[in-house]
N, C-alpha and C positions, 0 to 999 in steps of 0.2 A: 518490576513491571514487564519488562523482555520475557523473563519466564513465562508469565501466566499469559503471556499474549500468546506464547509457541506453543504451549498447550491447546488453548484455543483454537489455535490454527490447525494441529493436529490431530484433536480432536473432528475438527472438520473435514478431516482426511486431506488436509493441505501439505505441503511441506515445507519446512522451516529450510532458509539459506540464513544465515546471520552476514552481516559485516559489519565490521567495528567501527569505520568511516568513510568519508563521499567516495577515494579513491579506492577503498576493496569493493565496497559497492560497484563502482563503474565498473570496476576487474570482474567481477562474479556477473555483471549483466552483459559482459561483453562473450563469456562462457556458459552461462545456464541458461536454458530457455524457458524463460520465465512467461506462466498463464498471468498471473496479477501479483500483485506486492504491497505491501505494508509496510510505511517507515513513521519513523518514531519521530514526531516534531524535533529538528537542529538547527543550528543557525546556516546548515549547508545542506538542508531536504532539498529546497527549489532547484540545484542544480541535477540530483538521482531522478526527482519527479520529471525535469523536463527530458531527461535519457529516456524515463519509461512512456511518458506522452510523444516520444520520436517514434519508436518502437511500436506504438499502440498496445501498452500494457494498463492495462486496469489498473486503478493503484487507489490506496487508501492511508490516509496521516493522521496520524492519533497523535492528536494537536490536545495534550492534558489544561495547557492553558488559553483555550482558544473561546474567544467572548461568545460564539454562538456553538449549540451543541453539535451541528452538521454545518458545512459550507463547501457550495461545488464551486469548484475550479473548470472544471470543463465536464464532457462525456466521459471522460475515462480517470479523470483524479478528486477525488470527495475529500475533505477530512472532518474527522469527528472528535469530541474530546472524552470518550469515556470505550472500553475498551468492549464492554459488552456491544458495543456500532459496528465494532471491527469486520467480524466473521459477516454480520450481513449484508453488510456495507457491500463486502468485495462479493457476496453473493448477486445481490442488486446489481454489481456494474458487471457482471459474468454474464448474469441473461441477461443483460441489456446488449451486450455484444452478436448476439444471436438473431436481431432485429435490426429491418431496414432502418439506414438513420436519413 
């Protein structure tokens, strides 16, 4: 699933950072300067999600087993459960960024 998602992404002309867990994540968000971001539902997403809602990063969580297909967290974190939401997901909260809130 990681695969076809970084496709996706790159396809979009996004660019894929991978990390393996909460702590390379936090490591890699404390070095790249990330537009928006994508994580993969874990029993440890809510603490990277609240790094990138510090930050004010756009962020999007493909939640594969999540009871509703879309659910907002706030203005800048969405998750969805099917991968095709992904790419427009983080498109939606990119112009959304560009408007008065």
């Amino acid at each position: 699933m990681a695969n076809e998602l970084a496709t996706r992404i790159t396809q979009a002309r996004g660019e894929v950072v991978h990390a393996a867990n909460t702590l390379e994540a936090l490591e890699r968000l404390r070095i790249v300067d990330c537009v928006a971001a994508v994580l993969m539902q874990q029993s440890d997403t809510a603490e990277v999600a609240a790094r990138l809602r510090e930050n004010h990063v756009p962020c999007c969580i493909l939640d594969k087993a999540a009871q509703k297909p879309v659910k907002v967290f706030g203005q800048d974190t969405v998750a969805v459960d099917d991968t095709d939401l992904v790419v427009p997901t983080l498109q939606a909260l990119l112009a959304q960024r560009g408007k008065p809130r």
